[in-house]
C-alpha positions in Angstrom: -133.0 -11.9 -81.3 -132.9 -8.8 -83.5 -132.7 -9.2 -87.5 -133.5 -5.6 -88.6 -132.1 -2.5 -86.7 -132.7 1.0 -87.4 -130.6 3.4 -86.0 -130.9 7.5 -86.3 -127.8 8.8 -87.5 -127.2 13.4 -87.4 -124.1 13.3 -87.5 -123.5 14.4 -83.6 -121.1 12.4 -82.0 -124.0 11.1 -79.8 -125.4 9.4 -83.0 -122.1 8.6 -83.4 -122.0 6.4 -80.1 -125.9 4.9 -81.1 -124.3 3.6 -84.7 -121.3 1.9 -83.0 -123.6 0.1 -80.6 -126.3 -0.6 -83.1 -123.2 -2.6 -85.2 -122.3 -4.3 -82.2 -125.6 -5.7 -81.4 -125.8 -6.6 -84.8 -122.7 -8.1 -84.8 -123.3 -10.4 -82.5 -127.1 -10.7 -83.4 -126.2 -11.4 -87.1 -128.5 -8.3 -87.9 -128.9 -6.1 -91.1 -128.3 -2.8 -90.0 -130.2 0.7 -91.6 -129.0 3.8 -90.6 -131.1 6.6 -91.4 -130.7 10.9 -91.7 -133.5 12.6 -91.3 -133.8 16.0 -93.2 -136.0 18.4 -91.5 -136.0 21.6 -93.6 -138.8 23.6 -92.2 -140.8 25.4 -94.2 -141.3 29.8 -93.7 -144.4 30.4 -94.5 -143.9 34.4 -94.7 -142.0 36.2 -97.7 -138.6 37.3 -96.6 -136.6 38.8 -99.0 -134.1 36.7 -100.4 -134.5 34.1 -98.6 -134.5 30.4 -101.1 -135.5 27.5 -98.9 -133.7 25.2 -101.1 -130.0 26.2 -99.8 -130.9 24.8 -96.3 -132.0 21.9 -97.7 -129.2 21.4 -100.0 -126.8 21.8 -96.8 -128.9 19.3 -94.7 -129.0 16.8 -97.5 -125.0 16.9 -98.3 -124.7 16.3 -94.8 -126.5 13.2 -94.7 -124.9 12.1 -97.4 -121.2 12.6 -95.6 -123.3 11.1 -92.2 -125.0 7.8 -94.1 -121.1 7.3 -96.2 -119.6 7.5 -93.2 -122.0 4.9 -91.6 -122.1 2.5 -94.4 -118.1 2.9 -94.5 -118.2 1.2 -90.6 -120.5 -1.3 -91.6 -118.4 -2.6 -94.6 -115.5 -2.7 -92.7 -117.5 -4.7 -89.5 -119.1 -6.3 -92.5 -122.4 -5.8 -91.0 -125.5 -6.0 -93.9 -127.6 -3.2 -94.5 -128.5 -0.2 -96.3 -128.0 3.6 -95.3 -131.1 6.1 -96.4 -131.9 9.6 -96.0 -135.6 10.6 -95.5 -137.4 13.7 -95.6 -140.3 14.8 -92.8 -143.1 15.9 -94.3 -143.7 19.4 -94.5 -147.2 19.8 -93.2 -146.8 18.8 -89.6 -144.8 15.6 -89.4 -141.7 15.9 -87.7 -137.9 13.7 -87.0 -139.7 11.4 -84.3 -142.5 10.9 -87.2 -141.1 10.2 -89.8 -138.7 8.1 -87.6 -141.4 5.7 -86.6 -142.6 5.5 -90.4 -139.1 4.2 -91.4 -138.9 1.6 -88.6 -142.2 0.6 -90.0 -141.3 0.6 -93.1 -138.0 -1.5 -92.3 -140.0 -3.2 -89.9 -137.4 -3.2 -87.6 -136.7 -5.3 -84.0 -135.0 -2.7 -82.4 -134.2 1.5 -82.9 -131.3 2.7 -81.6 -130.7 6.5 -80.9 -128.6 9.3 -79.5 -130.8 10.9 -76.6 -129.5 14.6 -77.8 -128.6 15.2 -81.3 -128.0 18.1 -83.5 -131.2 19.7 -83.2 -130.5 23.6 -81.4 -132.4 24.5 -78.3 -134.6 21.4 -78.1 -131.4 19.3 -77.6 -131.1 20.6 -73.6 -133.4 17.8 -72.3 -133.7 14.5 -73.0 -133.6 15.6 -76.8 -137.0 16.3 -78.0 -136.9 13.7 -81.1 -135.7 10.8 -78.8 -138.1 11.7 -76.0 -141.4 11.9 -78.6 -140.0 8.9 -80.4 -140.0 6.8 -77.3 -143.8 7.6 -76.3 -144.7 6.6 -79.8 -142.3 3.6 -80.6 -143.7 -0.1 -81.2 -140.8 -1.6 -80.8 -137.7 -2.0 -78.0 -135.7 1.4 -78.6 -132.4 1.4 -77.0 -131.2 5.0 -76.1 -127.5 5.8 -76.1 -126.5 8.8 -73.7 -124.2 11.7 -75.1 -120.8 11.8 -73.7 -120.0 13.5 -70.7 -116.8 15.0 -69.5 -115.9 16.1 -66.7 -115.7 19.7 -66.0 -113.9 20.5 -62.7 -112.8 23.6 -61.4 -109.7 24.0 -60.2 -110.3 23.7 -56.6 -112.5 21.2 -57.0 -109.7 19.4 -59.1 -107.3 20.1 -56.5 -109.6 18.4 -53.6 -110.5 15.1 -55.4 -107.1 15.0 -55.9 -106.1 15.1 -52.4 -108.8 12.6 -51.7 -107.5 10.5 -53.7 -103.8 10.6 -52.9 -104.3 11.4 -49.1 -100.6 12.3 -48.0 
């Protein structure tokens, strides 16, 4: 069914959990697999002193590097096809969900698979920002992986589910 899947890697463990299901569907599709870091470096348009726009894009760019090694690394060992890329928004106005869409044209892929947060500060509190844009703009099916959730009890509440449980 699916022969070319893209899937948004950040290095979050959500992204994480959208990689390992992208492989599996490819897996069992027989599907080349691109996983792709997006480098969003924005750009200050005011003079601060000392500030050099190119170490924050040096950081952002070493870390796609250690996120798309990491990703071809599990695809050689699933021996799943594909290529890993890193890709740059453009700076006047395009953002992750934009220049998201352009690679999955570009691939011209079946099927995007994403973490719905991310790495991505504040905007990350909803259903993140960059899968929530990406999804009203998307051509194609895009399959949206939930973060992980544990469970945070209080004590008491602990204690009560417990008892619930094991009624004595």
């Amino acid at each position: 069914m699916y022969k070319r899947i893209l899937v948004a890697i950040d290095g979050s463990e959500t992204s994480v959990l959208a990689l390992d299901a992208a492989l599996q569907i490819a897996r069992e599709a027989d599907a080349e697999v691109q996983p792709v870091y997006i480098i969003d470096a924005p750009l200050m348009v005011y003079d601060a002193p000392g500030y050099d726009p190119s170490i924050l894009r040096d950081a952002l760019t070493k870390e796609g590097t250690r996120a798309t090694n990491e990703a071809l690394a599990k695809m050689q060992l699933q021996k799943i096809r594909g290529v890993a890329r890193i890709a740059e928004v453009d700076l006047y106005g395009d953002g992750i969900a934009q220049r998201l869409l352009l690679a999955a044209g570009e691939l011209k892929a079946d099927l995007v698979v994403m973490g719905t947060h991310g790495r991505r500060g504040f905007q990350r509190l909803l259903l993140g920002s960059v899968a929530e844009r990406f999804v009203r703009m998307a051509t194609c099916p895009v399959l949206l992986v939930p973060a992980p959730h544990q469970r945070t009890l209080n004590p008491a509440a602990s204690a009560a589910a417990e008892s619930i449980d094991n009624p004595a």
